[in-house]
C-alpha positions in Angstrom: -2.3 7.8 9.7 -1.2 9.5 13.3 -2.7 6.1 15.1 -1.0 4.3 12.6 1.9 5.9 13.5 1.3 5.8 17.2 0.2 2.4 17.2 3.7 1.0 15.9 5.6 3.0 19.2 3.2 1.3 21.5 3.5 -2.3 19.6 7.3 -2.1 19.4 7.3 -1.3 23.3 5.2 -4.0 23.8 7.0 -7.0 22.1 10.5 -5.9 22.2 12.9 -5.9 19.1 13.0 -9.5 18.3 9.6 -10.6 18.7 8.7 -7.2 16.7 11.1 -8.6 14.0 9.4 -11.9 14.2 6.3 -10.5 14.0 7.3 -8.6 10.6 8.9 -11.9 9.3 6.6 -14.2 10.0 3.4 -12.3 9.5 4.5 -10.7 6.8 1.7 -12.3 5.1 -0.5 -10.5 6.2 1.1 -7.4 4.5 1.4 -9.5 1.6 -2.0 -10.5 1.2 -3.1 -6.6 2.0 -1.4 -6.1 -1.4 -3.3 -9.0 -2.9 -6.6 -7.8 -1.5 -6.0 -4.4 -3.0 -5.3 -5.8 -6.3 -8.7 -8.3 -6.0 -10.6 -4.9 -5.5 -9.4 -3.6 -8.1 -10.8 -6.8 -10.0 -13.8 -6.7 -8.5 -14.1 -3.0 -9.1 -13.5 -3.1 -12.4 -16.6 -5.5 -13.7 -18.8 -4.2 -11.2 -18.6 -0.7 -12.5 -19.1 -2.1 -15.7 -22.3 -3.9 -14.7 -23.2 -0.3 -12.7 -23.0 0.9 -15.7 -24.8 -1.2 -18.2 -26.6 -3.5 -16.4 -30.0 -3.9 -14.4 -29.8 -5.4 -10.7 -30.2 -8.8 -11.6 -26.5 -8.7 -13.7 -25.0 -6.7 -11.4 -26.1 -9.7 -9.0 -24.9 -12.4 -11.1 -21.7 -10.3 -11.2 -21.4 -10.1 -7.3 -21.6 -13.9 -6.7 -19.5 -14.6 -9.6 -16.8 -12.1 -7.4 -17.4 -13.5 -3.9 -16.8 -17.3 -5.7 -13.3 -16.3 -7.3 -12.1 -15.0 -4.3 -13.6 -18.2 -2.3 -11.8 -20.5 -5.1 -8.5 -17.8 -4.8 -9.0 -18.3 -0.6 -8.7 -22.5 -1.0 -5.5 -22.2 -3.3 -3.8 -20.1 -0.6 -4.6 -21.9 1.8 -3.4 -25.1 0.2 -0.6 -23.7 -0.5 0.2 -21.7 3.1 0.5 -25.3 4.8 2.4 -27.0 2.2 5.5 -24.7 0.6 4.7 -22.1 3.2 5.2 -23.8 6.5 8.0 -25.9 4.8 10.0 -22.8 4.2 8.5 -21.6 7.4 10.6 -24.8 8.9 13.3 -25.2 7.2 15.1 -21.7 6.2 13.7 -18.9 8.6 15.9 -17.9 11.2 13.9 -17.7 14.1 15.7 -16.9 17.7 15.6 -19.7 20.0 13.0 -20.6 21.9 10.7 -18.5 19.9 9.8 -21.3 17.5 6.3 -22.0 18.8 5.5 -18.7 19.1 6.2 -18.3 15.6 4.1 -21.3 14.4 1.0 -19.4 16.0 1.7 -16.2 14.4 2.4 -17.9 10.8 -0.9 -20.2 11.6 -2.5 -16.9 12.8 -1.7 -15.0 9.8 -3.1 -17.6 7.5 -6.1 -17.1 9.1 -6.0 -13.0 9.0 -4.8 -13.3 5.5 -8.3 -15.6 4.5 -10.6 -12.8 5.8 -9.1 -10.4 4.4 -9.5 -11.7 1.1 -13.2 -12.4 1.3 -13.0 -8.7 2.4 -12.2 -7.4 -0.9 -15.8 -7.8 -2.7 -17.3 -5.6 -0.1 -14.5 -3.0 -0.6 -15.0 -3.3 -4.4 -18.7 -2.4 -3.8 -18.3 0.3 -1.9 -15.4 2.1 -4.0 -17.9 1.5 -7.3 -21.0 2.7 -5.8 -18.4 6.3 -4.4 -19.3 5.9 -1.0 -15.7 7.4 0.3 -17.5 8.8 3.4 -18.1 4.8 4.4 -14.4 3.7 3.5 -13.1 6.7 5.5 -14.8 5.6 8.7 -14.0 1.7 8.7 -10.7 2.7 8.2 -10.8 5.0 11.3 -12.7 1.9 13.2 -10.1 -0.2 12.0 -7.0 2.1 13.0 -8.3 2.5 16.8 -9.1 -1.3 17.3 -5.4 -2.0 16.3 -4.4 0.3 18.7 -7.3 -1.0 21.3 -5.4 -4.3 21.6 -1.7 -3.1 21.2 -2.7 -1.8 24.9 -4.2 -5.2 25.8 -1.0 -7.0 24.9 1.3 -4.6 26.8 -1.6 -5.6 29.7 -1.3 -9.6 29.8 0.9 -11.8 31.0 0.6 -14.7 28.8 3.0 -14.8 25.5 2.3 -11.4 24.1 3.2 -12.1 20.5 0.6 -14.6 20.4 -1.8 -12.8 22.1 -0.9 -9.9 19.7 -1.6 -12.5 16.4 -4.9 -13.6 18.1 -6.0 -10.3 18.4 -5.2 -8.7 14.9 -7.4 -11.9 13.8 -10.4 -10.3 16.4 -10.1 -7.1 14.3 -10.0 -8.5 11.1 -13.4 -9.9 11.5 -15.1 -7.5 13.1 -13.8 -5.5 10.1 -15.2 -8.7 7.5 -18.6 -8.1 10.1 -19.0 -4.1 9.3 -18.6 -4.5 5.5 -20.8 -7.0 5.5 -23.7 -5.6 7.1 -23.3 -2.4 5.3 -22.9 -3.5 2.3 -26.1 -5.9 3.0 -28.6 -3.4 4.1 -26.9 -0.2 1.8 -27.1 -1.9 -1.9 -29.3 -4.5 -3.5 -26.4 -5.6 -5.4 -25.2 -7.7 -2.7 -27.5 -10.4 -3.1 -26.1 -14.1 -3.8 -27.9 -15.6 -6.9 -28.3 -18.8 -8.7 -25.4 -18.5 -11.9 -26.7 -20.3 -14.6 -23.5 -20.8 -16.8 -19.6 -20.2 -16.3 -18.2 -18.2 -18.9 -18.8 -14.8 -16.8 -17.1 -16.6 -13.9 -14.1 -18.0 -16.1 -13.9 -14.3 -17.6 -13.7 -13.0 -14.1 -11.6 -15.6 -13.0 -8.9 -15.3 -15.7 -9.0 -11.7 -15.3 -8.6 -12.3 -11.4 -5.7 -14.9 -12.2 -3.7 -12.2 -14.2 -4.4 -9.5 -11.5 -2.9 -12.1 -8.6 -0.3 -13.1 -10.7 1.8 -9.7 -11.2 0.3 -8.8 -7.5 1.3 -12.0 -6.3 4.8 -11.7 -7.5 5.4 -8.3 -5.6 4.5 -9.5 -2.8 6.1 -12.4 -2.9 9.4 -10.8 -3.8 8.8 -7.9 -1.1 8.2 -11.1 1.4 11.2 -12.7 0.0 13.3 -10.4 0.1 12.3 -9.9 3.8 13.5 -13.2 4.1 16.4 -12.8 2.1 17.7 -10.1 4.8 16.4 -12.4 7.7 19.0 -15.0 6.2 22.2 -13.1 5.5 21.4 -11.0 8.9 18.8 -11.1 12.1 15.5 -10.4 13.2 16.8 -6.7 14.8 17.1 -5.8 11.2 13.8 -7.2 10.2 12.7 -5.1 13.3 14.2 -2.1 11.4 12.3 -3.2 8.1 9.1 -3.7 10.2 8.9 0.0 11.5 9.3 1.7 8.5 6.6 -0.8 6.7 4.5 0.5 8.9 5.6 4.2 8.5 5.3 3.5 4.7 1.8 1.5 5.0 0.7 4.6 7.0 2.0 6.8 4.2 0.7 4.2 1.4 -2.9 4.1 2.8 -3.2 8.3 2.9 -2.3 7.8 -0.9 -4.2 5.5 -1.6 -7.5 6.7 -0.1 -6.8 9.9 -1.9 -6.4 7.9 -5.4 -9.1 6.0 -4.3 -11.3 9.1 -5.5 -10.4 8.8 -9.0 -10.1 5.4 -10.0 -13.8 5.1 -10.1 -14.3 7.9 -13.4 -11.0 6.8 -14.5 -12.2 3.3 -15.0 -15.8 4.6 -16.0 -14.7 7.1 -18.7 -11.8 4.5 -20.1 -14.9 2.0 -20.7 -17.0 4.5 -22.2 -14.0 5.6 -24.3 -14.1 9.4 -23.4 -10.4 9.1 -23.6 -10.0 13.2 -23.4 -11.8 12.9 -20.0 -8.8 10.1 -19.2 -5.8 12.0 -20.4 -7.0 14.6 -18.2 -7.8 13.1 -15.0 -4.6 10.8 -15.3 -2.3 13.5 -15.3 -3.9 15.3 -12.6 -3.9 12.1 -10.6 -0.5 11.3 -11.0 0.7 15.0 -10.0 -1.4 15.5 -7.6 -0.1 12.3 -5.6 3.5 12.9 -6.5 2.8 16.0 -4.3 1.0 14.0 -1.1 4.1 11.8 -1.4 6.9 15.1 -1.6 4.9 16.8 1.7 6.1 13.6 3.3 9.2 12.5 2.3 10.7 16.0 2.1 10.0 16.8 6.0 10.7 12.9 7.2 13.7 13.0 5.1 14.9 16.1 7.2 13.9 15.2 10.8 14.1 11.3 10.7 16.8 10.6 13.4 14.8 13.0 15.6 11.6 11.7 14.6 12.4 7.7 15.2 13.9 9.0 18.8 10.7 11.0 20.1 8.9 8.1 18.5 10.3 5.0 19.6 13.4 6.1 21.6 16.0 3.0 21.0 15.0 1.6 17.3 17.3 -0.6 15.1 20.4 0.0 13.1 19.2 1.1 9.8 15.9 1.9 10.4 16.6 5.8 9.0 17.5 4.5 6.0 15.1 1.7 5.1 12.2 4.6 5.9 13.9 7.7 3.5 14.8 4.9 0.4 11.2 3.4 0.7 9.5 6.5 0.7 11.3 7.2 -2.5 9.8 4.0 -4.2 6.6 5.1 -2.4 7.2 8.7 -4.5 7.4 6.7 -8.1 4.4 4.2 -7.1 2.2 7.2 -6.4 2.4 8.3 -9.6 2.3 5.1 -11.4 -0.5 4.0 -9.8 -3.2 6.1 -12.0 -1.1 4.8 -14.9 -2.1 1.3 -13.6 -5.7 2.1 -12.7 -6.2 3.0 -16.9 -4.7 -0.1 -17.6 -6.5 -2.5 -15.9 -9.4 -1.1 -16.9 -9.6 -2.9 -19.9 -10.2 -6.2 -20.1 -6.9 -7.9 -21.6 -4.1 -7.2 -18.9 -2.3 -10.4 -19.7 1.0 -8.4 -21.6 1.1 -6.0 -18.6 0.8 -8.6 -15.8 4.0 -10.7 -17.1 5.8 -8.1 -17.5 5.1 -6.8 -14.1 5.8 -10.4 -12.9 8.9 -10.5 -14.8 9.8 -7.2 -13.1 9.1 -8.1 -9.3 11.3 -11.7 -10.0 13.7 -9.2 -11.3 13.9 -7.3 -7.9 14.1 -10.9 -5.7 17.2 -12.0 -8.0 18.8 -8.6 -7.9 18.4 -8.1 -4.4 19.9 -11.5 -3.5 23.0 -10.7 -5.5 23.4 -7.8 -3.5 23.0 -9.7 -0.3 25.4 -12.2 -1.7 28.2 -9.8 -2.4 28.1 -8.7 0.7 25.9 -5.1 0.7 24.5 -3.1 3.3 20.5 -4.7 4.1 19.0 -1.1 2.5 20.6 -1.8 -1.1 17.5 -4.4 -1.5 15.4 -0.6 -1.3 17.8 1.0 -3.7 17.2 -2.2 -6.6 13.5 -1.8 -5.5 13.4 1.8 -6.3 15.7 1.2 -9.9 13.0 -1.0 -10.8 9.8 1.1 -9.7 11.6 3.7 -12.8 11.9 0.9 -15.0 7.6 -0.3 -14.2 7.2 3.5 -14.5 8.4 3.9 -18.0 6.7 0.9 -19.0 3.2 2.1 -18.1 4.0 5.0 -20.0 4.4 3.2 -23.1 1.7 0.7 -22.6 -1.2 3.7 -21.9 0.3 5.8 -24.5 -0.9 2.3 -26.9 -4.0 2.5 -24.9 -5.6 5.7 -24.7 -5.7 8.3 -27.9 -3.9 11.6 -27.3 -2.1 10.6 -24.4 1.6 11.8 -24.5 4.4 10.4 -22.5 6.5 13.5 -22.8 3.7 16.0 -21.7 3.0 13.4 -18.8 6.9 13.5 -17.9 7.8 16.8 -17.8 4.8 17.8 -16.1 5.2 14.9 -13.5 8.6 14.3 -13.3 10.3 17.3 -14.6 8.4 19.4 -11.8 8.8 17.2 -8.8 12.7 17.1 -9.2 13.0 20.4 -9.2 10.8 20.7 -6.0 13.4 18.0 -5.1 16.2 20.1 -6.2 15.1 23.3 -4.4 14.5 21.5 -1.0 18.3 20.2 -1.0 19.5 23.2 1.2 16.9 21.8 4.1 19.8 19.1 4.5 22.1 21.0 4.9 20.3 23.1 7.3 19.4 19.6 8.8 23.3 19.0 9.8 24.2 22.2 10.6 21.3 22.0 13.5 22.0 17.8 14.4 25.0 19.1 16.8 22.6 19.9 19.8 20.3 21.6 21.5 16.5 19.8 22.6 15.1 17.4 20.2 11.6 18.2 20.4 12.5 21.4 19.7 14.7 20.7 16.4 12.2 18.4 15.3 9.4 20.8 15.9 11.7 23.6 14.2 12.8 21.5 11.2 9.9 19.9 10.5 7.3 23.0 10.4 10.5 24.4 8.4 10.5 21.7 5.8 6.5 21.5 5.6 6.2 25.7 4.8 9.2 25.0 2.7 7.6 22.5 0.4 3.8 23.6 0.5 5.2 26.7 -0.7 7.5 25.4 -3.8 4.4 23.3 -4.7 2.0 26.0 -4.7 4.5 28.2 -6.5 6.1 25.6 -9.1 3.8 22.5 -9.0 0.1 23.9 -9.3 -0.9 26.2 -12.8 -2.7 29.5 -11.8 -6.3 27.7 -12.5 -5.6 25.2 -9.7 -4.5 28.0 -7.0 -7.2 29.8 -7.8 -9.4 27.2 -7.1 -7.8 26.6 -4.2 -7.8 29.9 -2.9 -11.7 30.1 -3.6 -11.9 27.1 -1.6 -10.5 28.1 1.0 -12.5 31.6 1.1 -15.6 30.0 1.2 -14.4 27.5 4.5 -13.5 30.4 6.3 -17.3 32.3 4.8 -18.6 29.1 6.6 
């Protein structure tokens, strides 16, 4: 997450404003299809567990190569339709500074490319999720994170075009990242095997399940994209600058999340097929609170020293860029704990009802947004309809796993979710006004090293004291006691 971080100072440095606003524009799909890829992982995940754990090696074969062609067939249809609709809108309606159009034609060609691999990433990710082997995940990640720093520090070393150098790079990284799953998974698991498939119905199954999955992910990144684009229109690329860095604050921020949730989605979607719904209801809830609180000891202390933080970090930085990172960490806060609600879910089979909806939802956010833009709004009121409409997918989850899974109340979920975290909320409100009391003067390193070890302390101890029961700090404190036996 640090690199992450880091990386993003140095890359900003690097290209400058406008070719970083580019960049985020253009080759947004790349962020786009990293929320596709997810989603196909989650797909993949799902049967593959099943076949883990009901079927011999030679199913859970026939399942693997039934998953690498979907996401071969999925990798031809976005292609196909990246150099028709895409590079026509890439033509006709970006605003793109002058003399910067070639450049952009490489990155969006570039992308494409990046975007491809990445996809026929996901069955490897799927694999190694469903066989628990976190320890792997953790350290491609950590390979990945330092070779996208590696070649931030070759760009700011050439002289040739550095945004395209930069696009031909993050394509470098991506397949040596395609290479290292590959071989793991190759030599690790004897599932990994492509076999001879006999029949179609498991791959139209698959496929259809797949199609459902990329729709509702398809039109959330689409909207988040468009909407991009939509700002990009009605204002410039220093603003999409501004969106830029705080994606990349929030993918840091997203990923930490996500590899923690990453733990439980495996014995969520194992004890939902098995129907030990008691086992669900209780690692659901725990889930959901226990990322609301990774999200809180984030937003609560960034929320408090951003204008300090964005100036050690990146020294000048766009117009808006404080408030596109504090409203998107709050949608980050209601997606954290949705997201278990979505793993339980799409664990069974028929997804179709919850994938339009979820569609219908993220079109919802596009049309919203662009009313906003047209009646002449700030560029961060496209983050405050996002967030409205995070609540709205939130509540709806509730009432579609409450149909779901027997016992499971939304009211219990609620008030032990919700009700807790905004009063955590609540009680940290003072910190702001601490916060401007302190913003006069004085050394910025120190007020952000004052305020921000202020506001961590501050909310570790208001979720130890009001968000964990006495069984979970016990077991934290026994834990701990037993790190520091050795």
């Amino acid at each position: 997450m640090l690199v992450s971080l880091y990386t993003t100072r140095v890359l900003l440095k690097a290209l400058g404003i406008d070719d970083y606003g580019i960049f985020n524009v253009v080759g947004g799909l790349i962020v786009m299809i990293t929320f596709i890829k997810e989603g196909l992982t989650g797909a993949g995940r799902r049967y593959i567990m099943a076949e883990l754990a009901t079927g011999d090696v030679k199913s859970q074969q026939l399942m693997y190569t039934n998953v690498v062609i979907s996401h071969l067939i999925l990798c031809g249809i976005i292609l196909f339709l990246g150099e028709t609709i895409g590079l026509w809108f890439f033509s006709n309606y970006l605003n793109i500074p002058d003399g910067r159009f070639n450049a952009a034609m490489w990155v969006y060609q570039l992308s494409l490319v990046s975007s491809l691999v990445m996809i026929m990433l996901s069955p490897f990710n799927a694999v190694i999720v469903s066989e628990e082997k976190m320890s792997a995940y953790a350290y491609f990640s950590i390979v990945d994170a330092v070779l996208k720093l590696a070649i931030v520090w070759v760009v700011m070393a050439v002289n040739a075009d550095k945004l395209i150098v930069y696009a031909c790079l993050v394509v470098g990284v991506n397949v040596v990242d395609y290479l290292m799953y590959y071989i793991y998974c190759r030599r690790k698991f004897e599932l990994c095997r492509i076999v001879h498939i006999n029949g179609t119905m498991q791959l139209r199954e698959l496929f259809g399940y797949m199609g459902w999955t990329v729709l509702g992910l398809g039109a959330n990144v689409t909207s988040r994209q468009g909407v991009t684009m939509l700002v990009n229109i009605y204002f410039n690329v220093a603003v999409n600058a501004a969106i830029g860095i705080s994606n990349m604050i929030i993918s840091a921020a997203q990923q930490f999340v996500s590899n923690f949730q990453m733990a439980f989605a495996p014995q969520l979607t194992k004890n939902y097929i098995a129907g030990n719904y008691e086992e669900v209801n209780s690692l659901v809830s725990r889930a959901s609170r226990y990322s609301s609180f990774l999200v809180l000891v984030m937003l609560i202390p960034i929320s408090v020293v951003i204008s300090d933080l964005l100036e050690i970090w990146l020294g000048e930085y766009p117009q808006y860029t404080e408030e596109f990172c504090i409203l998107t960490l709050i949608c980050i806060y209601f997606d954290a704990m949705s997201n278990p609600l979505t793993t339980v879910i799409t664990a069974d089979k028929n997804i179709r009802v919850y994938q339009v909806f979820i569609a219908c939802v993220y079109l919802m956010d596009f049309l919203i947004s662009w009313c906003v833009l047209v009646m002449g709004a700030l560029p961060y009121y496209v983050i405050v309809v996002r967030g409205l409409l995070s609540i709205v997918g939130m509540l709806v989850r509730l009432k579609m796993i409450k149909q779901k899974v027997a016992g499971f109340s939304a009211r219990r979920w609620l008030k032990a979710i919700i009700g807790r975290g905004m009063i955590i909320i609540a009680l940290c409100l003072p910190l702001m006004l601490v916060k401007n009391l302190n913003e006069s003067g004085g050394n910025v390193w120190i007020r952000f090293v004052e305020m921000g070890a202020v506001s961590v302390i501050w909310i570790a101890g208001l979720i130890w004291a009001i968000g964990m029961n006495k069984r979970e700090r016990e077991f934290v404190v026994t834990k701990v006691r037993n790190m520091i036996k050795g």
